[in-house]
MDAnalysis code that builds the backbone (N, CA, C; Angstrom):
import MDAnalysis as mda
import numpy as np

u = mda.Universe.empty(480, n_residues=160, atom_resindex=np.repeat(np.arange(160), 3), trajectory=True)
u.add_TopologyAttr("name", ["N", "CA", "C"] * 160)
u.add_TopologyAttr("resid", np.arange(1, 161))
u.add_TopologyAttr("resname", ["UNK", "UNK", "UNK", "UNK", "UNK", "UNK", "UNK", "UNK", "UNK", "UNK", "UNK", "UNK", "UNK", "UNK", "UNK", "UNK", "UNK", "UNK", "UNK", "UNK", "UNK", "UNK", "UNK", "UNK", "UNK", "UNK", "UNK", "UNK", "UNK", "UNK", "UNK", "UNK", "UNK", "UNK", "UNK", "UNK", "UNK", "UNK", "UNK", "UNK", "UNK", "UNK", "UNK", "UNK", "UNK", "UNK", "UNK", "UNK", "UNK", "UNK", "UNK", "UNK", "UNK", "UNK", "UNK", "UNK", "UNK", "UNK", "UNK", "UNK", "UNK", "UNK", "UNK", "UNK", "UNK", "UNK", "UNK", "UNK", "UNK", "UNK", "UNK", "UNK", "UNK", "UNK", "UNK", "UNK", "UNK", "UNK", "UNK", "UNK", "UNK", "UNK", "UNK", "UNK", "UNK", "UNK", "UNK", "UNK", "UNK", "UNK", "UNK", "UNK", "UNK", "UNK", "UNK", "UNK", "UNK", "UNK", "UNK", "UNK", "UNK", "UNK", "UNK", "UNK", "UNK", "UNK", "UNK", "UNK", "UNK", "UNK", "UNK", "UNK", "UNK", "UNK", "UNK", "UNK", "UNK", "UNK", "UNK", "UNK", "UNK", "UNK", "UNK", "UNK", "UNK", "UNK", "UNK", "UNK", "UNK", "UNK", "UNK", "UNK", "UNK", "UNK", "UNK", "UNK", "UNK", "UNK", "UNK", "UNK", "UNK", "UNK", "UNK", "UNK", "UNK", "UNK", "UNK", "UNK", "UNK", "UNK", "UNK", "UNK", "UNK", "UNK", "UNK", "UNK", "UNK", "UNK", "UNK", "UNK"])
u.atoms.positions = np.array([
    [46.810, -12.261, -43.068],
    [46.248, -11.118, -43.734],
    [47.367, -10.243, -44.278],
    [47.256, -9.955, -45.593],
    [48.186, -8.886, -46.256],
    [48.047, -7.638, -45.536],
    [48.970, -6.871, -44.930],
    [48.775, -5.538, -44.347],
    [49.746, -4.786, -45.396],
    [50.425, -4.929, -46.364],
    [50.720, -3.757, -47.267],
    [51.487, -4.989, -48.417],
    [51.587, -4.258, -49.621],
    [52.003, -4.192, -50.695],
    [53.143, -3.713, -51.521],
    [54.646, -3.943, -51.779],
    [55.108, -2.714, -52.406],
    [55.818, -3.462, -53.650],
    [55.780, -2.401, -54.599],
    [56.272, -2.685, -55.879],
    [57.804, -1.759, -55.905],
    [58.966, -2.341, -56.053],
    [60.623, -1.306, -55.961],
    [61.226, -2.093, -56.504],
    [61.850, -0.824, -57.159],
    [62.954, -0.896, -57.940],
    [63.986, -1.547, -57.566],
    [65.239, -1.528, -58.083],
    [66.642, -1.638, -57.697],
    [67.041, -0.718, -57.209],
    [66.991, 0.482, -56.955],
    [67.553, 1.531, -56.721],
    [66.811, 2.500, -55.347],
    [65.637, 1.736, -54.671],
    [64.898, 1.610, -53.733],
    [63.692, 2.557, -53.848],
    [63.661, 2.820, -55.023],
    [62.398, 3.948, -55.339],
    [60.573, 3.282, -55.204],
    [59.707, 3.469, -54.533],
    [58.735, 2.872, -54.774],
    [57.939, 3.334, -55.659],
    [57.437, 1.933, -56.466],
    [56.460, 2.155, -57.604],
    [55.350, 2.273, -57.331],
    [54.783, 1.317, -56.554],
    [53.450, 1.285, -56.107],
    [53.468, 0.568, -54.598],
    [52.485, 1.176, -53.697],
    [52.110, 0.857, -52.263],
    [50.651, 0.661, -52.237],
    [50.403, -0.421, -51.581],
    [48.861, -0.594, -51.365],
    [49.256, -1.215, -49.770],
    [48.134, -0.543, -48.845],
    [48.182, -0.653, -48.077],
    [46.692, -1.222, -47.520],
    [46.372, -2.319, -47.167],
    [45.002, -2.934, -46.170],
    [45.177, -2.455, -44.903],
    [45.816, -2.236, -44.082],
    [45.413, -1.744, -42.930],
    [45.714, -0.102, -42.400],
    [45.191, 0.491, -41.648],
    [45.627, 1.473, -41.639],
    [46.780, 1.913, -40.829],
    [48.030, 2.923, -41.659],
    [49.096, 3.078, -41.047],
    [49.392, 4.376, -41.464],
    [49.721, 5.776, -40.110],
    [49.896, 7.187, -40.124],
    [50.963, 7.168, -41.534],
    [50.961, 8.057, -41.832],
    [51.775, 8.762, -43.163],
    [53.239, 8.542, -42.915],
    [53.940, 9.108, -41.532],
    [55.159, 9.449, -40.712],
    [55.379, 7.486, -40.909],
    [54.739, 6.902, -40.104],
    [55.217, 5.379, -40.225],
    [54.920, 4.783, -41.362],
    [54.311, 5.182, -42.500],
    [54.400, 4.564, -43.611],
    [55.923, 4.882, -44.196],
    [56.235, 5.856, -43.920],
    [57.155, 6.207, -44.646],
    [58.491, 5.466, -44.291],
    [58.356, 5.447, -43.046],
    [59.587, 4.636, -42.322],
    [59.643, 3.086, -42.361],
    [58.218, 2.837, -42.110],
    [58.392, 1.693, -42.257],
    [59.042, 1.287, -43.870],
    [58.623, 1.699, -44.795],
    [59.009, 1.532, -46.405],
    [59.968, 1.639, -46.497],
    [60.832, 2.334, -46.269],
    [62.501, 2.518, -46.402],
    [63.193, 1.693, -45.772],
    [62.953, 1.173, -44.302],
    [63.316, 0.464, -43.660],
    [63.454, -0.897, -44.186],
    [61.394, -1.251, -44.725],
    [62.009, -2.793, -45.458],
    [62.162, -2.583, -46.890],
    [62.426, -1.708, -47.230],
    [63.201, -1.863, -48.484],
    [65.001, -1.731, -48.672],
    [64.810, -1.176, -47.589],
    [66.577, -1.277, -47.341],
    [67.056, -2.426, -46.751],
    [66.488, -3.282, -45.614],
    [66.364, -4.531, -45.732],
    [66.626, -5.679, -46.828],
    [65.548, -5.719, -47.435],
    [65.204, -6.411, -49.298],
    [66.143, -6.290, -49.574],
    [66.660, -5.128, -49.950],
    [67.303, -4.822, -51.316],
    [68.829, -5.196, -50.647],
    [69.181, -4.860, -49.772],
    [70.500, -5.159, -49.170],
    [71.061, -6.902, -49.013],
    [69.679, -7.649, -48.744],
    [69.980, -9.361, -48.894],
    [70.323, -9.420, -49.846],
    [71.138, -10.931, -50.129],
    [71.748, -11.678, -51.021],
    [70.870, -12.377, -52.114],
    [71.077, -13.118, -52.986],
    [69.827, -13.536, -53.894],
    [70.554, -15.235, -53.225],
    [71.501, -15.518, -52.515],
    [71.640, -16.817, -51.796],
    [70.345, -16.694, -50.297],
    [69.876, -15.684, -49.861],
    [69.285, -15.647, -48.771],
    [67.728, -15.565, -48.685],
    [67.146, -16.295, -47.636],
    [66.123, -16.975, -47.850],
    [65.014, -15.096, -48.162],
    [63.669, -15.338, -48.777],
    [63.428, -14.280, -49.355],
    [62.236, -13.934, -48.262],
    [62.147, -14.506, -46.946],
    [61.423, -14.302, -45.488],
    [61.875, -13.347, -44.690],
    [61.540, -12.429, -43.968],
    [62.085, -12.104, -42.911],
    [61.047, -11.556, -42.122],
    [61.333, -11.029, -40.575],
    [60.284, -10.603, -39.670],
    [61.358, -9.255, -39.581],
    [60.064, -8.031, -39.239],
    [60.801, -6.944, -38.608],
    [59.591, -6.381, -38.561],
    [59.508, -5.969, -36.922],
    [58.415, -4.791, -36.472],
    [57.409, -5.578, -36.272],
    [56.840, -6.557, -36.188],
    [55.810, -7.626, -35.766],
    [55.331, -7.924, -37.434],
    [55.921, -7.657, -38.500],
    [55.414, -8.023, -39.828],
    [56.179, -9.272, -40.495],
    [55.706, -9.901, -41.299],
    [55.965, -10.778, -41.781],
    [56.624, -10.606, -43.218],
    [57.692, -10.263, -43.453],
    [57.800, -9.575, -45.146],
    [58.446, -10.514, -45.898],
    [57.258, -11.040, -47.034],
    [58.205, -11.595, -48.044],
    [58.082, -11.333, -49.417],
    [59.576, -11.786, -49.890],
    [59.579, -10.734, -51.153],
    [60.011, -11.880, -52.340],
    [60.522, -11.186, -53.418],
    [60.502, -11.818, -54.613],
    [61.273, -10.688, -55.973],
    [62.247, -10.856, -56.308],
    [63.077, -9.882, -57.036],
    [62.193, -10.741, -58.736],
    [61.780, -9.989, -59.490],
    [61.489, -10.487, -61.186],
    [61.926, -8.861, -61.818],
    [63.135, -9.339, -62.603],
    [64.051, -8.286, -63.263],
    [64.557, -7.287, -62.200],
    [63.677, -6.076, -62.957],
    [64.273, -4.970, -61.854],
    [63.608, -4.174, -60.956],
    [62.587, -5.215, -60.967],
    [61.633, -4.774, -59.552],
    [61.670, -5.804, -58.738],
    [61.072, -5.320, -57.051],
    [61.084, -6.634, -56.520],
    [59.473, -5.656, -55.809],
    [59.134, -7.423, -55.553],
    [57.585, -6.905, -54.972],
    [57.630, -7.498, -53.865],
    [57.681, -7.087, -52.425],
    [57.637, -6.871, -51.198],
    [55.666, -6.699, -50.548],
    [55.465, -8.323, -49.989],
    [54.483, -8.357, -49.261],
    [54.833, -8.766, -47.397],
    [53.892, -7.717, -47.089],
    [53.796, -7.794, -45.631],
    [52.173, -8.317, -44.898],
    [52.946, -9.521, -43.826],
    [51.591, -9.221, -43.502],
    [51.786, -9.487, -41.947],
    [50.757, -9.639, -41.506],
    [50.489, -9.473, -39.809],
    [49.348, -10.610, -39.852],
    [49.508, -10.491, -38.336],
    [48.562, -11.508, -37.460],
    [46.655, -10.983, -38.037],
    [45.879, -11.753, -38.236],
    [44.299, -11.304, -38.357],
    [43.895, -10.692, -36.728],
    [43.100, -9.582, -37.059],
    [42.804, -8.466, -36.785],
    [41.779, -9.119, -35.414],
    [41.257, -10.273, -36.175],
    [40.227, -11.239, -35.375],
    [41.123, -11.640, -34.374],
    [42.169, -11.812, -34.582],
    [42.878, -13.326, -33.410],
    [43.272, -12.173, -32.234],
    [42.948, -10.816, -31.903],
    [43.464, -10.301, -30.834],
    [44.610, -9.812, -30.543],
    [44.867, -9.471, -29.391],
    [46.649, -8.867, -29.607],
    [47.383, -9.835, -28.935],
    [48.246, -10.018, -29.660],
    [49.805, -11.270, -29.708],
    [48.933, -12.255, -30.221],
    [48.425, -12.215, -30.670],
    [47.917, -13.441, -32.041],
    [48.905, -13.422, -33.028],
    [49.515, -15.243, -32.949],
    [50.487, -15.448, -33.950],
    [50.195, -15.136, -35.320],
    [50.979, -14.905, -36.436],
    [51.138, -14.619, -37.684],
    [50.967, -16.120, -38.880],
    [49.831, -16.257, -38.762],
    [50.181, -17.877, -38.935],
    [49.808, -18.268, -40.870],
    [50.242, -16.545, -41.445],
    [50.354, -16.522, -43.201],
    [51.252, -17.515, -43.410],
    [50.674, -18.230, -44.514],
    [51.737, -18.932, -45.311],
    [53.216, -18.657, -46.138],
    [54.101, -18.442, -45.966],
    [54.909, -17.615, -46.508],
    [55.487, -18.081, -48.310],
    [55.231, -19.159, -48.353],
    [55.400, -19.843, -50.009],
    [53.660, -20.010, -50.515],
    [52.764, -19.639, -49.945],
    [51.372, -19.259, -50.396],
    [51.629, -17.684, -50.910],
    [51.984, -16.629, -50.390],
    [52.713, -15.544, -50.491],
    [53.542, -14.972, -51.696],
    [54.562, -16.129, -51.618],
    [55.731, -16.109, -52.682],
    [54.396, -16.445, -53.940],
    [53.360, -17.598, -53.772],
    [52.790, -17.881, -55.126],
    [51.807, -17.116, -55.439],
    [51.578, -16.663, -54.761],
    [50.680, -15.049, -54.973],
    [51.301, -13.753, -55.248],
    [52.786, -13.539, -54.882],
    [53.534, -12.935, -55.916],
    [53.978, -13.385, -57.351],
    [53.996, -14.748, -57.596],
    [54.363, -14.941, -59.274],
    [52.845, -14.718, -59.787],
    [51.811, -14.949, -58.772],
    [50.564, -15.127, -60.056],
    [50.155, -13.775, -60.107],
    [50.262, -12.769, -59.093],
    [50.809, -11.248, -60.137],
    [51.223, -10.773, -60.585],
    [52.496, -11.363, -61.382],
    [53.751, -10.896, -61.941],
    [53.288, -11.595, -62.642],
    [52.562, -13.090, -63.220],
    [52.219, -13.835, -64.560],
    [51.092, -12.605, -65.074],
    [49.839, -12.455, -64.051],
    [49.075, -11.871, -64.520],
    [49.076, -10.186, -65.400],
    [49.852, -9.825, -64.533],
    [50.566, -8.496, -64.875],
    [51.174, -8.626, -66.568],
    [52.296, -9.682, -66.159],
    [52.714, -10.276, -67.814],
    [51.586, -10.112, -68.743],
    [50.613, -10.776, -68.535],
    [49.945, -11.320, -69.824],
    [48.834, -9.940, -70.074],
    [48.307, -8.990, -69.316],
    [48.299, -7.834, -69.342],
    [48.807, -6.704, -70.168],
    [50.148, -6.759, -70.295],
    [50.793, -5.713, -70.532],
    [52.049, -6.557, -71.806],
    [52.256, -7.465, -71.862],
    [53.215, -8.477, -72.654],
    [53.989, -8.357, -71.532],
    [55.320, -8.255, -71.647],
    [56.146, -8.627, -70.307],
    [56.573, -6.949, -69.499],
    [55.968, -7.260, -68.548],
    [55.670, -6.413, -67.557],
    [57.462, -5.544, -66.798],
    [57.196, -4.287, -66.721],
    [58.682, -3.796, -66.452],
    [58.132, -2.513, -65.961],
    [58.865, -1.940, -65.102],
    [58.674, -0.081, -64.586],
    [57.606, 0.487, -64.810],
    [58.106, 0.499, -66.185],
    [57.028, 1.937, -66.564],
    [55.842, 2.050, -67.129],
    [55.632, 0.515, -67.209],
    [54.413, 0.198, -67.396],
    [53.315, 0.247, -66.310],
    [54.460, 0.003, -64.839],
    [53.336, 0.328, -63.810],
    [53.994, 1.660, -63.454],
    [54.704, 2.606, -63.778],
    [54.767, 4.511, -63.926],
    [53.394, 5.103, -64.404],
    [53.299, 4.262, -65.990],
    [52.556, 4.740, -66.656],
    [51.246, 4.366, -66.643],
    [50.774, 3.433, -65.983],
    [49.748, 2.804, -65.887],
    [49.561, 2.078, -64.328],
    [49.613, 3.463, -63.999],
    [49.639, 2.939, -61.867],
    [47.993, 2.451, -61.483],
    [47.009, 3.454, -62.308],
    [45.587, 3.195, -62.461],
    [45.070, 1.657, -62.413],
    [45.542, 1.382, -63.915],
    [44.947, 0.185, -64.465],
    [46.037, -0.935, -63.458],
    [47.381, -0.709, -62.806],
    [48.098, -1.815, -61.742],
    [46.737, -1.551, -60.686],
    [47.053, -0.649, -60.085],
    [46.123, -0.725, -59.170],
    [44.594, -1.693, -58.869],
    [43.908, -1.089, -60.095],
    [42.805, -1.915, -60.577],
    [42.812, -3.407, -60.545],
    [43.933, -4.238, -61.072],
    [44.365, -5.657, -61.126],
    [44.461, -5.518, -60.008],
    [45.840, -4.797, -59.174],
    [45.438, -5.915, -57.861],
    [44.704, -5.585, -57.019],
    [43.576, -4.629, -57.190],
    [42.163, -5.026, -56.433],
    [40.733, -5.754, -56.408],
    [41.504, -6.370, -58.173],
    [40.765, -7.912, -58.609],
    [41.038, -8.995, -57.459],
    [42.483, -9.267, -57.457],
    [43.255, -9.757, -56.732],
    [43.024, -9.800, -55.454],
    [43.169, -9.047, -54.509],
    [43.365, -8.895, -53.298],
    [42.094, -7.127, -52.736],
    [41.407, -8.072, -51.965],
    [40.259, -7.483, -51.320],
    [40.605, -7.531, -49.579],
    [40.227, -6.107, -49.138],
    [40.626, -5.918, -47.453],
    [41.834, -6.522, -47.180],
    [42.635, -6.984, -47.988],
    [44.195, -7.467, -47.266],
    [44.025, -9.323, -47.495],
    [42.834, -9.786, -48.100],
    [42.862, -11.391, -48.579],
    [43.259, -11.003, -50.041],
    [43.741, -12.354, -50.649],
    [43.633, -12.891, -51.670],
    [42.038, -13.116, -52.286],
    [41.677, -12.540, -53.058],
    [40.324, -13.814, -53.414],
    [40.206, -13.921, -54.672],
    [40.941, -13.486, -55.545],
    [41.239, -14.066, -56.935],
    [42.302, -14.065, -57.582],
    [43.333, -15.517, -58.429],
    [43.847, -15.642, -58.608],
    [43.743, -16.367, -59.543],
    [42.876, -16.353, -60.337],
    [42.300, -16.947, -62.164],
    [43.030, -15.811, -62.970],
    [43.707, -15.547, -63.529],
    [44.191, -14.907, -64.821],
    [42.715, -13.789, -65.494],
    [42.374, -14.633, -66.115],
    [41.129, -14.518, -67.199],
    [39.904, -13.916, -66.220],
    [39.947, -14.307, -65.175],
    [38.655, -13.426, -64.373],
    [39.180, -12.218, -63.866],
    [40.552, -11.823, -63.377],
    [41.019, -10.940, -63.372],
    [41.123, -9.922, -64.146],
    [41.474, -10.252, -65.756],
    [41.572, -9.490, -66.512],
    [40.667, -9.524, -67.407],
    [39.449, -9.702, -67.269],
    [38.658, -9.320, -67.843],
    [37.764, -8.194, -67.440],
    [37.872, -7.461, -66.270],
    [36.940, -6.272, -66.258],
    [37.802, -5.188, -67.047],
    [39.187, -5.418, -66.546],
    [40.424, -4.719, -67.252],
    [40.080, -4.135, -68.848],
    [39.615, -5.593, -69.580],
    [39.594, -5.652, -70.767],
    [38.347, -5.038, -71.181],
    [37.290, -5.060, -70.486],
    [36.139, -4.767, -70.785],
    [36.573, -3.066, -70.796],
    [37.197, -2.686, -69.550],
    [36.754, -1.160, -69.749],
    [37.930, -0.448, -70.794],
    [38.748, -1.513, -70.885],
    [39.676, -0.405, -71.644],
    [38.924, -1.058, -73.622],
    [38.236, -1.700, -74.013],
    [37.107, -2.027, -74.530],
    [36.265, -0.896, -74.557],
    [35.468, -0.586, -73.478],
    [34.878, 0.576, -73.550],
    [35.448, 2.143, -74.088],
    [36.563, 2.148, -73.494],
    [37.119, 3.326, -73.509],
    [37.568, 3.854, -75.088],
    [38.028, 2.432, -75.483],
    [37.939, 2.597, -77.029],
    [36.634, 3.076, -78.099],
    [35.673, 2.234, -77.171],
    [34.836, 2.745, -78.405],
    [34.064, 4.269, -78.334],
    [34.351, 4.804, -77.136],
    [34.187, 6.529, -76.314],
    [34.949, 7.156, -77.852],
    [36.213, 6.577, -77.489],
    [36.932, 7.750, -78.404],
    [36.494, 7.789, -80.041],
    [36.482, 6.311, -80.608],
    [35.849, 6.522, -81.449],
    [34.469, 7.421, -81.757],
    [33.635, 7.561, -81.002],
    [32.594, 8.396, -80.958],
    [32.602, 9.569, -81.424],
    [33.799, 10.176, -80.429],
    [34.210, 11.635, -80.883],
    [35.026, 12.357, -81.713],
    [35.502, 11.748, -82.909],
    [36.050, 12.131, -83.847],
    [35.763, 12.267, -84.866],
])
């Protein structure tokens, strides 16, 4: 199960956090710095897995963001229930949001998710529901996307 999300920079700033499980404000915060100082401090020779704090974090650098998924043991399996996420299922669920994102936006960078944290958001809650995956089609994804920003166009036309 995905228990958080993060979208960062090079420079360790976070773009976007989505979080599935619930975690106090004080340890969100720590925890985030922590594995982003982590991330960002490995080598691009070093494997892109690591464990810290009972989480599972794996990441993925595309340009000058890197997108950092965590996850934990299911909620079902009890306490000390192994972590038994796929970690290159993970990695391919980070490129097929970074393709999807792409084809979204043309090629996807910062400030496109600065400027459009809404409509990121929105995609990956096509994507990823309670902390699963459950869609990873391109075209079914981005089509409610398309529909409302579709809509939104023809609003404005209205009023002018």
């Amino acid at each position: 199960m995905i228990s958080f999300l993060l979208m960062v920079n090079k420079q360790g700033q976070t773009r976007l956090s989505s979080y599935y499980e619930w975690i106090s404000m004080a340890e969100r915060t720590a925890l985030e710095s922590e594995i982003i100082r982590k991330c960002l401090s490995r080598s691009e020779l070093q494997c892109s897995f690591l464990e810290y704090r009972g989480y599972k974090v794996i990441y993925r650098r595309y340009a000058s963001l890197f997108f950092i998924v965590g996850t934990k043991a299911d909620l079902d399996g009890g306490e000390g229930a192994e972590n038994n996420e796929n970690e290159l299922g993970m990695l391919e669920f980070i490129h097929a949001l970074v393709e999807t994102m792409d084809r979204w936006a043309g090629s996807i960078c910062e400030l496109d998710i600065m400027y459009q944290l809404e409509q990121v958001h929105f995609l990956l809650d096509e994507m990823v529901m309670n902390g699963y995956v459950v869609e990873t089609n391109k075209t079914n994804i981005l089509r409610p996307l398309d529909l409302m920003e579709r809509e939104s166009h023809k609003a404005e036309g209205m009023f002018r």
